[in-house]
PDB file with one MODEL, atoms N, CA, C and O in Angstrom:
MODEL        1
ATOM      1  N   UNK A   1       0.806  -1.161   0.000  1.00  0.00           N
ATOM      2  CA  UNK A   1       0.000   0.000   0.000  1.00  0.00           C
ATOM      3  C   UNK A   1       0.874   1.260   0.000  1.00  0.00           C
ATOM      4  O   UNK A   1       1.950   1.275   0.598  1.00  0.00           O
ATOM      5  N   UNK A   2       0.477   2.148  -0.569  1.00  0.00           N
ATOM      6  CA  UNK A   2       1.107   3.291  -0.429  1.00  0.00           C
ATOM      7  C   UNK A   2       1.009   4.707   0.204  1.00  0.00           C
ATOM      8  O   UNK A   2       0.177   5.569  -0.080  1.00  0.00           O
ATOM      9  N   UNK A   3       1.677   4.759   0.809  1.00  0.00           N
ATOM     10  CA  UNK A   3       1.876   6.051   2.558  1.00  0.00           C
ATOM     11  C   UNK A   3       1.530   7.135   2.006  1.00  0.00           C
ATOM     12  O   UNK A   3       1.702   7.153   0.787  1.00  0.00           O
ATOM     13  N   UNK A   4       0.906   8.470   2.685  1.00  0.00           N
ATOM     14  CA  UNK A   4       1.073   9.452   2.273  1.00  0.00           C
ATOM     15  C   UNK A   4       1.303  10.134   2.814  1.00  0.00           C
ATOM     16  O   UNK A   4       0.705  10.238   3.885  1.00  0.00           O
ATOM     17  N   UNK A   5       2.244  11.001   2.491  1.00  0.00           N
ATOM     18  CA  UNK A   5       2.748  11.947   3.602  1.00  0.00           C
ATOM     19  C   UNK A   5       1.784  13.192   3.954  1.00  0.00           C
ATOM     20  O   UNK A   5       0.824  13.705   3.378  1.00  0.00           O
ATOM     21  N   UNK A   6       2.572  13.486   5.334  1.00  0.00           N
ATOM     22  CA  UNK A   6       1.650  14.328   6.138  1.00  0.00           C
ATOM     23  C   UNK A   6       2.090  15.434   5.614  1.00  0.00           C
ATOM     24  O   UNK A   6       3.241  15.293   5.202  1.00  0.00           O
ATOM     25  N   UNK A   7       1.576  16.683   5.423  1.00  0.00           N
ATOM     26  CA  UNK A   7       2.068  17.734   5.081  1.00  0.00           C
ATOM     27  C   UNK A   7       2.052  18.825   6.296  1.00  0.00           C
ATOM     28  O   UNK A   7       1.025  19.043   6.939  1.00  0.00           O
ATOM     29  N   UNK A   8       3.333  19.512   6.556  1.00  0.00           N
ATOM     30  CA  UNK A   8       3.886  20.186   7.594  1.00  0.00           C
ATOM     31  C   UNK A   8       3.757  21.659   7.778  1.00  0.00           C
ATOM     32  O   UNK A   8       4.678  22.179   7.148  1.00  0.00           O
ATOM     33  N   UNK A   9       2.972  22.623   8.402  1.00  0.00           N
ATOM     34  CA  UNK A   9       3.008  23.951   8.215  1.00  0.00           C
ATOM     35  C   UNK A   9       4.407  24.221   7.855  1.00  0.00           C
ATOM     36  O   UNK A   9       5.463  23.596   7.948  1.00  0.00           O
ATOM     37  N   UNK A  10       3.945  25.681   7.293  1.00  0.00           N
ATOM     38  CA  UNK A  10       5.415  25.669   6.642  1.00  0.00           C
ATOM     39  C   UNK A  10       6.522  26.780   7.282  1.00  0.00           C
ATOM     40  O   UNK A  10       7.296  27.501   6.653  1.00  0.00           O
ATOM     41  N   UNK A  11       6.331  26.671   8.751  1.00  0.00           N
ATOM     42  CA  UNK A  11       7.517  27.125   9.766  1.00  0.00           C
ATOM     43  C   UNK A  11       8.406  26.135  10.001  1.00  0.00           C
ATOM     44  O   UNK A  11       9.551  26.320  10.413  1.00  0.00           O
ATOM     45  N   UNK A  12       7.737  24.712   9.663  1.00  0.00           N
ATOM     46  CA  UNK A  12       8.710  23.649  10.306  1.00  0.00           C
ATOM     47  C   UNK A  12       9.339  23.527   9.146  1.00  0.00           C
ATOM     48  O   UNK A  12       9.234  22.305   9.042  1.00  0.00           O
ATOM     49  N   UNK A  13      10.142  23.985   7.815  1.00  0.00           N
ATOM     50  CA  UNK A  13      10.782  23.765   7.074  1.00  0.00           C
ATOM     51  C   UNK A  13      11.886  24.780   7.113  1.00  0.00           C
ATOM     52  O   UNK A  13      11.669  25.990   7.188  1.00  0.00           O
ATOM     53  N   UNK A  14      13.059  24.250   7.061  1.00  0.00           N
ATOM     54  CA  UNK A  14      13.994  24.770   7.330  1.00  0.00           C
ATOM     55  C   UNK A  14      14.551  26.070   6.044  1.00  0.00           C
ATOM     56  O   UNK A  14      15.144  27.078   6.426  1.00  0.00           O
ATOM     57  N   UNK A  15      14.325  25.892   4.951  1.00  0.00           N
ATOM     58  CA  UNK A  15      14.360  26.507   3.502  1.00  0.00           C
ATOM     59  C   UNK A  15      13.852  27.721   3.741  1.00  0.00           C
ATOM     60  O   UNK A  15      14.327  28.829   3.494  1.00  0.00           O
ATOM     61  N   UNK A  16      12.573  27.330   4.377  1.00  0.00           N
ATOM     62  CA  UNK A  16      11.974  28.920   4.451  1.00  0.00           C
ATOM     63  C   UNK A  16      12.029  29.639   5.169  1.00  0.00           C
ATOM     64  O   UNK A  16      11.270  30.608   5.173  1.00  0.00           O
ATOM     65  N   UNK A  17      13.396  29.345   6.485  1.00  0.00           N
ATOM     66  CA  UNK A  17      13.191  30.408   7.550  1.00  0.00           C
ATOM     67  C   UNK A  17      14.771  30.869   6.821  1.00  0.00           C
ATOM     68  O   UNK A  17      15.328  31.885   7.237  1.00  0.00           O
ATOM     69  N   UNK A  18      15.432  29.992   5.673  1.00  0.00           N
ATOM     70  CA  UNK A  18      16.518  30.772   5.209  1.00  0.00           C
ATOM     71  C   UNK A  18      16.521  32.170   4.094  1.00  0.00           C
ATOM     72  O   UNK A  18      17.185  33.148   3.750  1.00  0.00           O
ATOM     73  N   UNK A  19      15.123  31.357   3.825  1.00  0.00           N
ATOM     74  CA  UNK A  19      14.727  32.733   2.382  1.00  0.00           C
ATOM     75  C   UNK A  19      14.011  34.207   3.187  1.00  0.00           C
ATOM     76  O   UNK A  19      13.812  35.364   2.818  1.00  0.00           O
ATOM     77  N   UNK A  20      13.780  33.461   4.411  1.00  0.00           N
ATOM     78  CA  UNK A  20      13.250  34.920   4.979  1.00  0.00           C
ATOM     79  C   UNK A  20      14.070  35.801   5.561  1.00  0.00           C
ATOM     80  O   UNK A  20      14.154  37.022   5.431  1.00  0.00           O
ATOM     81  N   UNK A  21      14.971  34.645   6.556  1.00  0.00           N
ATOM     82  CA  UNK A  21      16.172  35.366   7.266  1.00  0.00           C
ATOM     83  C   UNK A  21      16.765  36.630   6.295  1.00  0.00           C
ATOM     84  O   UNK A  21      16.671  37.789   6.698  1.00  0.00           O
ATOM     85  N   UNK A  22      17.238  36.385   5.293  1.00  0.00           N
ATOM     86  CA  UNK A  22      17.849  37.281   4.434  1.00  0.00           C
ATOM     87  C   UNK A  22      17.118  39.105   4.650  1.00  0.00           C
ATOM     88  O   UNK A  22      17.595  40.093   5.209  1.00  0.00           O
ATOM     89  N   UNK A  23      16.035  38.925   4.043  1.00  0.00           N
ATOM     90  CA  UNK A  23      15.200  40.040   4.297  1.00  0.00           C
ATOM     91  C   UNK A  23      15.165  40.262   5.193  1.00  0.00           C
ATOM     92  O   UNK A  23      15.768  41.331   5.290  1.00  0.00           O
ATOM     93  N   UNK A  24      14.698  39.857   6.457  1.00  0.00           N
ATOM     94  CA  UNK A  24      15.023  40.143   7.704  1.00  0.00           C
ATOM     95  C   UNK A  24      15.428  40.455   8.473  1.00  0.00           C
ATOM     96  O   UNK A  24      14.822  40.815   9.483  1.00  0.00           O
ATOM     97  N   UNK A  25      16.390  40.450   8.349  1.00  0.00           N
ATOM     98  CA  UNK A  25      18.003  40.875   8.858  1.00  0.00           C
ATOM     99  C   UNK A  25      18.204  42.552   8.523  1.00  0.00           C
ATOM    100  O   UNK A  25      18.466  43.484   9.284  1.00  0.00           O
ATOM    101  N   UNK A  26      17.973  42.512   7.110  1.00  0.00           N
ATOM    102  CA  UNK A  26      17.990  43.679   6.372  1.00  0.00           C
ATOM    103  C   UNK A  26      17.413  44.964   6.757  1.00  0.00           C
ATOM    104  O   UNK A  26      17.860  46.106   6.857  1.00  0.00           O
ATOM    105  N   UNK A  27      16.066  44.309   6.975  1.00  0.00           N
ATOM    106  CA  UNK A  27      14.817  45.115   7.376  1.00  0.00           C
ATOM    107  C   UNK A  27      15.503  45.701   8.773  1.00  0.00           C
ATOM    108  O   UNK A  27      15.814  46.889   8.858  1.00  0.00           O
ATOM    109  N   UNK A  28      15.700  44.801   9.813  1.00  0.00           N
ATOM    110  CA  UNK A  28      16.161  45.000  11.194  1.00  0.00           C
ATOM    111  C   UNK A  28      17.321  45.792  11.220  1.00  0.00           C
ATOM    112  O   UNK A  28      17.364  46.771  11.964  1.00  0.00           O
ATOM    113  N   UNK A  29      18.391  45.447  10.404  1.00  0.00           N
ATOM    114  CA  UNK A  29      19.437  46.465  10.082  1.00  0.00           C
ATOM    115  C   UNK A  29      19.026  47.869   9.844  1.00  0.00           C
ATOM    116  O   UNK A  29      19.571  48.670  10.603  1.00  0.00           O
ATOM    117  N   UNK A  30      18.235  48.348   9.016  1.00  0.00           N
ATOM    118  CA  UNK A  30      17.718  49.585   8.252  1.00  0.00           C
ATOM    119  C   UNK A  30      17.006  50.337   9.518  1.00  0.00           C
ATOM    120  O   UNK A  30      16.799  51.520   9.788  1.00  0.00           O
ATOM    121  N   UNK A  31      16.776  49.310  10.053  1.00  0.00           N
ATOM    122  CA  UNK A  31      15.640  50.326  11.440  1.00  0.00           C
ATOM    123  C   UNK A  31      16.808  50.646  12.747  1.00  0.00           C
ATOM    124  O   UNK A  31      16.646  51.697  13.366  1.00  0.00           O
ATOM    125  N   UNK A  32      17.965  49.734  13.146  1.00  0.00           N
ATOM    126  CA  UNK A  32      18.593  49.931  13.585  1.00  0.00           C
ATOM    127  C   UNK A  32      19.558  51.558  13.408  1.00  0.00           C
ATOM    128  O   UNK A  32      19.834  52.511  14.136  1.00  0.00           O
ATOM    129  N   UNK A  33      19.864  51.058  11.730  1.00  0.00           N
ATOM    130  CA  UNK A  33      20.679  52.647  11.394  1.00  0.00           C
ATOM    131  C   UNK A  33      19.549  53.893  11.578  1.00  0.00           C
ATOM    132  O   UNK A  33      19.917  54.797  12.327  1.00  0.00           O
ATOM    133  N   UNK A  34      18.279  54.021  11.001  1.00  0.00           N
ATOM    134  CA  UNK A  34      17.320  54.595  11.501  1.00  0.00           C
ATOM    135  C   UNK A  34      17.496  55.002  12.711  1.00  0.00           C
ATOM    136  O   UNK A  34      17.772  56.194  12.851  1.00  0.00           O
ATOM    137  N   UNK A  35      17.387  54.128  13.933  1.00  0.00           N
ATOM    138  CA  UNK A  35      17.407  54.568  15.241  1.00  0.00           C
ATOM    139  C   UNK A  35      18.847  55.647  15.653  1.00  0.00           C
ATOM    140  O   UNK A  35      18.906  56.672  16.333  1.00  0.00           O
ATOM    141  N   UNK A  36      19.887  54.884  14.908  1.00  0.00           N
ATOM    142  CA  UNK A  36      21.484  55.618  15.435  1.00  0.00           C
ATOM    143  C   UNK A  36      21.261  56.940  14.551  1.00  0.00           C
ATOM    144  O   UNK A  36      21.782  58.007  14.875  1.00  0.00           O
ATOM    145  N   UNK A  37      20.629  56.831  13.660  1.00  0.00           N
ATOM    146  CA  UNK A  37      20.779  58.254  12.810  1.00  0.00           C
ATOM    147  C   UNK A  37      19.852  59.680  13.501  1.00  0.00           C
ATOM    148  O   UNK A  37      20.001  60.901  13.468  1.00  0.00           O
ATOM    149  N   UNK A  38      18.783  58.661  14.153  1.00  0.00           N
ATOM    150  CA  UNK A  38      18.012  59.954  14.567  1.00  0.00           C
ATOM    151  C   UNK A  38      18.220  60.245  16.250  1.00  0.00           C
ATOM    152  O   UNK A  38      17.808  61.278  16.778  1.00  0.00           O
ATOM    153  N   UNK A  39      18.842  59.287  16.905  1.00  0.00           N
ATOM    154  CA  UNK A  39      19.483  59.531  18.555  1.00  0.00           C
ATOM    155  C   UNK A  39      20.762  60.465  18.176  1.00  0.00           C
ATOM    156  O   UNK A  39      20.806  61.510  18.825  1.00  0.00           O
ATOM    157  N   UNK A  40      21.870  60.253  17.179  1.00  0.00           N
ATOM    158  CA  UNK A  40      22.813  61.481  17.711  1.00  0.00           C
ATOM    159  C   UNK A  40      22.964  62.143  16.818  1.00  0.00           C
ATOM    160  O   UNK A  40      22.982  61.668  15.682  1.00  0.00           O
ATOM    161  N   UNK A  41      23.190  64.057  17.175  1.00  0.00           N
ATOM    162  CA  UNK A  41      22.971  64.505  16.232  1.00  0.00           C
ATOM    163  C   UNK A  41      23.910  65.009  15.038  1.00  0.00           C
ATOM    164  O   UNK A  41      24.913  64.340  15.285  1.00  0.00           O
ATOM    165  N   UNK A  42      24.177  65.637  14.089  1.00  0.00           N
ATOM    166  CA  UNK A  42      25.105  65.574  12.942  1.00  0.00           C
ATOM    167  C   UNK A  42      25.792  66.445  13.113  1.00  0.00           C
ATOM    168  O   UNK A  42      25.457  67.603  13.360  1.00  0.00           O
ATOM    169  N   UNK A  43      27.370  65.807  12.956  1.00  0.00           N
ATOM    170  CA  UNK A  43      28.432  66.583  13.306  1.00  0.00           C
ATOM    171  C   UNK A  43      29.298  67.306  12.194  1.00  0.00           C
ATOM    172  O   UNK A  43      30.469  67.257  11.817  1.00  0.00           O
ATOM    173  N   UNK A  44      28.035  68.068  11.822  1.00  0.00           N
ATOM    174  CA  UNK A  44      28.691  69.129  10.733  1.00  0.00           C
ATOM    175  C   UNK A  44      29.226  70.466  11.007  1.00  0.00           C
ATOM    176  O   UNK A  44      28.482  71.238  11.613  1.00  0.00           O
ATOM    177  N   UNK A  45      30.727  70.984  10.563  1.00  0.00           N
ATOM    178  CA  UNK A  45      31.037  72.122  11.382  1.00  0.00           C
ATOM    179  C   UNK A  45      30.113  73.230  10.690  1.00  0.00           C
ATOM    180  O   UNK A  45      30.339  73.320   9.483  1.00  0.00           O
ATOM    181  N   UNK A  46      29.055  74.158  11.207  1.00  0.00           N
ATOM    182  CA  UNK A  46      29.014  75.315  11.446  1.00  0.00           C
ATOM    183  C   UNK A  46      29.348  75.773  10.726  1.00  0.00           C
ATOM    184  O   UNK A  46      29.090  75.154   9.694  1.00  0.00           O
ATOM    185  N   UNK A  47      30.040  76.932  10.497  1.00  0.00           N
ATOM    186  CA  UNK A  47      30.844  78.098   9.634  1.00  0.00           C
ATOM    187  C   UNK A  47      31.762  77.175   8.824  1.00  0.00           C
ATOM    188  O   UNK A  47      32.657  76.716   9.534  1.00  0.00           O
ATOM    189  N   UNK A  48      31.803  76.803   7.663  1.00  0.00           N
ATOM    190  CA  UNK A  48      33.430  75.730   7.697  1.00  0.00           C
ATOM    191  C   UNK A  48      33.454  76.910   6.543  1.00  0.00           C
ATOM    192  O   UNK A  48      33.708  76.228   5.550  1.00  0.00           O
ATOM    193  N   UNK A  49      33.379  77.820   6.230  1.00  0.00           N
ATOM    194  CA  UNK A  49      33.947  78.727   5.276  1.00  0.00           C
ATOM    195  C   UNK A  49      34.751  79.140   5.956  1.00  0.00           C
ATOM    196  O   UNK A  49      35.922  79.032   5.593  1.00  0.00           O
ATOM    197  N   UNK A  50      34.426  79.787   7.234  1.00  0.00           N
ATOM    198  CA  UNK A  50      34.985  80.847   7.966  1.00  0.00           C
ATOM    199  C   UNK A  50      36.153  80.336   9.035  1.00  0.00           C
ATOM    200  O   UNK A  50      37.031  80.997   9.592  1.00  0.00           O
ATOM    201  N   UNK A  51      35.946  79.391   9.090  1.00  0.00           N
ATOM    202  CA  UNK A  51      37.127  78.291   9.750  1.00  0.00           C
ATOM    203  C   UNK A  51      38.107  77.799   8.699  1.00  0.00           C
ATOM    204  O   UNK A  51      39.116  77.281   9.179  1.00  0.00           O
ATOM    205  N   UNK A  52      38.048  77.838   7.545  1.00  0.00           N
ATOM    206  CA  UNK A  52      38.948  77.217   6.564  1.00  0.00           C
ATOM    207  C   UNK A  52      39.390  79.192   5.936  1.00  0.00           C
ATOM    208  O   UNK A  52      40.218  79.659   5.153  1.00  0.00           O
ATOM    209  N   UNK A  53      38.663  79.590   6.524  1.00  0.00           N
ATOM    210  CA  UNK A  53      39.746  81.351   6.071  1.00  0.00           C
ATOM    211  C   UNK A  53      40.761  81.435   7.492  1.00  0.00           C
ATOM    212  O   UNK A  53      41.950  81.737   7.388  1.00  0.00           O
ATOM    213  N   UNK A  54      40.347  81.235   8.344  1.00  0.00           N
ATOM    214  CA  UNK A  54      40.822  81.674   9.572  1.00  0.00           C
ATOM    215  C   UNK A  54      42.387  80.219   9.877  1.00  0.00           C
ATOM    216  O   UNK A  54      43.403  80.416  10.544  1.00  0.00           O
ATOM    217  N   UNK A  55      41.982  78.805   9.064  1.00  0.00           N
ATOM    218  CA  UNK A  55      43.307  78.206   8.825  1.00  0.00           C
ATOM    219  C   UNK A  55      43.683  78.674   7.669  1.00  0.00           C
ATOM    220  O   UNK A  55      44.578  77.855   7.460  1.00  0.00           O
ATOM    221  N   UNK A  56      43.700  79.531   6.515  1.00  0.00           N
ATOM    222  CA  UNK A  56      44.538  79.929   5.880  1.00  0.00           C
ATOM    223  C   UNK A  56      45.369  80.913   6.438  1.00  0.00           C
ATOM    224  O   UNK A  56      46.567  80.980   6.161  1.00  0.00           O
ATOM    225  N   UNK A  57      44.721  81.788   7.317  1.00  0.00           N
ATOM    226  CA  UNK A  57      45.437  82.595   7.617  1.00  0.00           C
ATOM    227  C   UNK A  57      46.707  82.243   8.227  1.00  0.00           C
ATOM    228  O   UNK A  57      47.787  82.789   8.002  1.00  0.00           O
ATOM    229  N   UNK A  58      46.398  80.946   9.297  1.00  0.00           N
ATOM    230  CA  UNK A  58      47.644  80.509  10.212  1.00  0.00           C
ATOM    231  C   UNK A  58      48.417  79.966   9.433  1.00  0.00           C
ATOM    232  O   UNK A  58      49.578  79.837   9.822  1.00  0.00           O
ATOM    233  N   UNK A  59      48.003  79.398   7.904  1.00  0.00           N
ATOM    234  CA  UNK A  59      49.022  78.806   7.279  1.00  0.00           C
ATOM    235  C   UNK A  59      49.933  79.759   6.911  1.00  0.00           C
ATOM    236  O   UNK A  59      51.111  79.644   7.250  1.00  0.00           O
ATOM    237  N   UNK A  60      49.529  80.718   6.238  1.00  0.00           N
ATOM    238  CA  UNK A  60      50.732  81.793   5.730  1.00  0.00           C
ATOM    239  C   UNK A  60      51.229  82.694   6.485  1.00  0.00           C
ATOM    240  O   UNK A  60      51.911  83.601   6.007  1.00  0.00           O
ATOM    241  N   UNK A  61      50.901  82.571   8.150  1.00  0.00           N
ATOM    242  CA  UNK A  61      50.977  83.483   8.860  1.00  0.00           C
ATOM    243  C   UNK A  61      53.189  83.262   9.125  1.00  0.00           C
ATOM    244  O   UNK A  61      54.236  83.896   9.257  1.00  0.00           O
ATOM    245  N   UNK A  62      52.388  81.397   9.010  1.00  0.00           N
ATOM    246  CA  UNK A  62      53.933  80.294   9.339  1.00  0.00           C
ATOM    247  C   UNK A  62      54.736  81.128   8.115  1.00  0.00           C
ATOM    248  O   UNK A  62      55.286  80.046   7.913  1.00  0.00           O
ATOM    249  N   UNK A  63      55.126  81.722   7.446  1.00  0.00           N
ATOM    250  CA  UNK A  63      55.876  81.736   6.238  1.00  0.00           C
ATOM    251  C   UNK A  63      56.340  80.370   5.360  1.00  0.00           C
ATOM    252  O   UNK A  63      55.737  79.409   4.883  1.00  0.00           O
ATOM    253  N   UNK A  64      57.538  80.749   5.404  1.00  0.00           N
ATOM    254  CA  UNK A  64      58.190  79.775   5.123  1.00  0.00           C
ATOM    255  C   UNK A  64      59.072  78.688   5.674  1.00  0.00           C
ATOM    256  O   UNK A  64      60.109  78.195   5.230  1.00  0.00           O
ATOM    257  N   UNK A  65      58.246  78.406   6.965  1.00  0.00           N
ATOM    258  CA  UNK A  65      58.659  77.257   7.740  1.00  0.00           C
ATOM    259  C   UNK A  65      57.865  75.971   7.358  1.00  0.00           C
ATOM    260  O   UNK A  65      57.778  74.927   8.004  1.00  0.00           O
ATOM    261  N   UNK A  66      57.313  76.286   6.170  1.00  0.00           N
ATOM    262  CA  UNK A  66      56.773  75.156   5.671  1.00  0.00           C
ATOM    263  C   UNK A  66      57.032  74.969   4.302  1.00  0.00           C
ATOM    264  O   UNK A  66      56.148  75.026   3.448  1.00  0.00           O
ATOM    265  N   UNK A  67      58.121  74.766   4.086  1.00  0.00           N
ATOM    266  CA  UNK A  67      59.133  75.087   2.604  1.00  0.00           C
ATOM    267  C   UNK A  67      59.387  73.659   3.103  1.00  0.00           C
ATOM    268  O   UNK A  67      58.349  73.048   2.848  1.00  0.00           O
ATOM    269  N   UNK A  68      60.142  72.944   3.608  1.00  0.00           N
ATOM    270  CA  UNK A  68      60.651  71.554   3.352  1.00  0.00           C
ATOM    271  C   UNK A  68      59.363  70.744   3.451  1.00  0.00           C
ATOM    272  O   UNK A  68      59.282  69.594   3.019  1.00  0.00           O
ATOM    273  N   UNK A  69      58.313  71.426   4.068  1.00  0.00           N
ATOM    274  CA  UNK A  69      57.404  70.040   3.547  1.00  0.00           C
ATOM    275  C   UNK A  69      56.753  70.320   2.870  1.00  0.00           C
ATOM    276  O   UNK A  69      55.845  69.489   2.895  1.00  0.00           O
ATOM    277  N   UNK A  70      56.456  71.463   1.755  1.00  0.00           N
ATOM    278  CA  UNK A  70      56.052  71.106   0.754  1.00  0.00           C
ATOM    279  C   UNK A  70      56.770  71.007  -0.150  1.00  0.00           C
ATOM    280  O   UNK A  70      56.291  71.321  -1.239  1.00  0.00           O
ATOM    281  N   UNK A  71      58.222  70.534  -0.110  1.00  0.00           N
ATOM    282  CA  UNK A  71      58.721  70.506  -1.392  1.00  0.00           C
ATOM    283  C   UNK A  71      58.589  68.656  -0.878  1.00  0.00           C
ATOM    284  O   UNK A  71      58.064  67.957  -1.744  1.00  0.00           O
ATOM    285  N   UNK A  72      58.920  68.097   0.105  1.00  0.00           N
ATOM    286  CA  UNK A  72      58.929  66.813   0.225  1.00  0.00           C
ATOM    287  C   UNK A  72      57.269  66.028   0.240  1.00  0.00           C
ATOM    288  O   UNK A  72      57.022  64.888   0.635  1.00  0.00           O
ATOM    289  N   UNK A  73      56.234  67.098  -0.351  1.00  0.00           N
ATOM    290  CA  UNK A  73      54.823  66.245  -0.404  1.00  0.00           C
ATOM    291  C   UNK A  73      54.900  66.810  -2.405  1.00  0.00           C
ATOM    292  O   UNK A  73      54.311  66.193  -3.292  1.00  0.00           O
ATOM    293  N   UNK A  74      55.559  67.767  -2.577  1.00  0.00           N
ATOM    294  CA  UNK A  74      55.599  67.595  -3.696  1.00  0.00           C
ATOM    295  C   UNK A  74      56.422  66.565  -4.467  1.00  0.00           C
ATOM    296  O   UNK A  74      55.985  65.881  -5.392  1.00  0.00           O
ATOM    297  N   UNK A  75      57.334  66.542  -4.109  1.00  0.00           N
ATOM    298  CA  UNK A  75      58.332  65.265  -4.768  1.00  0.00           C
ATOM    299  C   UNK A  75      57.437  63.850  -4.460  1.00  0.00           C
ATOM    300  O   UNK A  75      57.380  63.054  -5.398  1.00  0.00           O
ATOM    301  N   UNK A  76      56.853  63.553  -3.409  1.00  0.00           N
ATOM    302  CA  UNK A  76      56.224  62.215  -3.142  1.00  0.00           C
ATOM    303  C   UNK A  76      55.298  62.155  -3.909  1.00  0.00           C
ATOM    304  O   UNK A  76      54.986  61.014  -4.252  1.00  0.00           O
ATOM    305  N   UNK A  77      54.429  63.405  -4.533  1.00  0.00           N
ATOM    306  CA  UNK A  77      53.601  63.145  -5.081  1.00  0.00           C
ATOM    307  C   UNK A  77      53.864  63.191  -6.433  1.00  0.00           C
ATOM    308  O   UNK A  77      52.983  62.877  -7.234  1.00  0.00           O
ATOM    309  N   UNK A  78      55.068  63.576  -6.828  1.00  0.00           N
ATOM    310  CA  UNK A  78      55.242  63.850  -8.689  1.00  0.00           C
ATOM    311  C   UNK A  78      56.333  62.715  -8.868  1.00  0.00           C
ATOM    312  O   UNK A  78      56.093  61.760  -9.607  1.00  0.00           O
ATOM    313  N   UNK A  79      57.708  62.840  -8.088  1.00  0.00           N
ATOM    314  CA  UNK A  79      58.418  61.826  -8.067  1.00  0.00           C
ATOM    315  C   UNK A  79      59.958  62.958  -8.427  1.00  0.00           C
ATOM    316  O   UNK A  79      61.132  62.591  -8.421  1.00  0.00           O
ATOM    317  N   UNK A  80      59.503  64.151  -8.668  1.00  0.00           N
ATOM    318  CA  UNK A  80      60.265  65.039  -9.515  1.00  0.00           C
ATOM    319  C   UNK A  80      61.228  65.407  -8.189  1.00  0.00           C
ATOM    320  O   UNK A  80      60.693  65.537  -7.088  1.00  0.00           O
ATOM    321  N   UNK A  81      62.692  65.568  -8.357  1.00  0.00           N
ATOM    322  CA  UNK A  81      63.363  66.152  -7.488  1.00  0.00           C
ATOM    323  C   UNK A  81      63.065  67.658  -7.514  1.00  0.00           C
ATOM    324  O   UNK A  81      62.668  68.122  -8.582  1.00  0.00           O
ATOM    325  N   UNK A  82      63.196  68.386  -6.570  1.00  0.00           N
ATOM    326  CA  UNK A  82      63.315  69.913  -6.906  1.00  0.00           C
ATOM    327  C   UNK A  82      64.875  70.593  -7.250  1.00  0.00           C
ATOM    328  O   UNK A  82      65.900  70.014  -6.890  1.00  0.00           O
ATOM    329  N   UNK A  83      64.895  71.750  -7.911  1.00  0.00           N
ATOM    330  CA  UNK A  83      65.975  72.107  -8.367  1.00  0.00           C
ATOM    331  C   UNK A  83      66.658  72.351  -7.082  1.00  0.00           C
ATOM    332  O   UNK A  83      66.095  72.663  -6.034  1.00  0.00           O
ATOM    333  N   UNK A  84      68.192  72.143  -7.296  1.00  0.00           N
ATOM    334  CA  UNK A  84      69.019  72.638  -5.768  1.00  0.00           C
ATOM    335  C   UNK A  84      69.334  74.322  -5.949  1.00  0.00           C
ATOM    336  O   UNK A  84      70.063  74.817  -6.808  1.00  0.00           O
ATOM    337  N   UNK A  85      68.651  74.970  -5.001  1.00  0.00           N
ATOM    338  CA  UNK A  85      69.224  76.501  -4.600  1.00  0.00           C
ATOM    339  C   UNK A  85      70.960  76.389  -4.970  1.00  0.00           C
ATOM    340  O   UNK A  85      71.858  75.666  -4.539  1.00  0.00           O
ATOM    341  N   UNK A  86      70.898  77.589  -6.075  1.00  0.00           N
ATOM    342  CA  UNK A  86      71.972  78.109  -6.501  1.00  0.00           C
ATOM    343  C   UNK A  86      73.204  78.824  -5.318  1.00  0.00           C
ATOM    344  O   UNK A  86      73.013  79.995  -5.646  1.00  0.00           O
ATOM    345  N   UNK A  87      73.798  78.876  -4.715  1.00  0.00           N
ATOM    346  CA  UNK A  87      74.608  79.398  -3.855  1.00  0.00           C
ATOM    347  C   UNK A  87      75.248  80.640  -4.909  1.00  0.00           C
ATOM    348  O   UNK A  87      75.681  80.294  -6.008  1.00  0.00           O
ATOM    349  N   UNK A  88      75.279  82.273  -4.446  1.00  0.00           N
ATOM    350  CA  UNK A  88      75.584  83.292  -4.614  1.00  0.00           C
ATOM    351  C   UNK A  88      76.410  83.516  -4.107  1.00  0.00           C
ATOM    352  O   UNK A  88      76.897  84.644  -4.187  1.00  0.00           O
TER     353      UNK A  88
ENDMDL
END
């Protein structure tokens, strides 16, 4: 004679708690960043015009105590030696 099988709601199959997991996860992820995005708040500077005038100023305020490193971020970045100062 021939058996017939019982048929199983379909939580007890293992396949389908893998095809859901996926989404799931996702979903839970998205609400998570949601939550961190709206608890702290955004750390954008303010004035950044007026803060990026006010470090130019300190840059050139330095003169030229910043002559060896930009000739050594220029060479790293071109590969080019710089010419050697002529002695007078």
């Amino acid at each position: 004679m021939m058996e017939t099988k019982q048929l199983q709601p379909w939580w007890k199959y293992g396949y389908a708690w893998l095809v859901i997991s996926g989404p799931l996860i996702v979903v839970v992820a998205s609400f998570t960043s949601l939550y961190l995005a709206l608890l702290s708040p955004d750390l954008v500077v303010d004035d950044y015009y007026r803060k990026g005038i006010e470090i130019n100023k300190t840059l050139t305020s330095q003169g030229n105590s910043l002559a060896p490193a930009m000739l050594a971020r220029n060479h790293a970045a071109t590969g080019v030696l710089p010419p050697k100062p002529v002695d007078e």
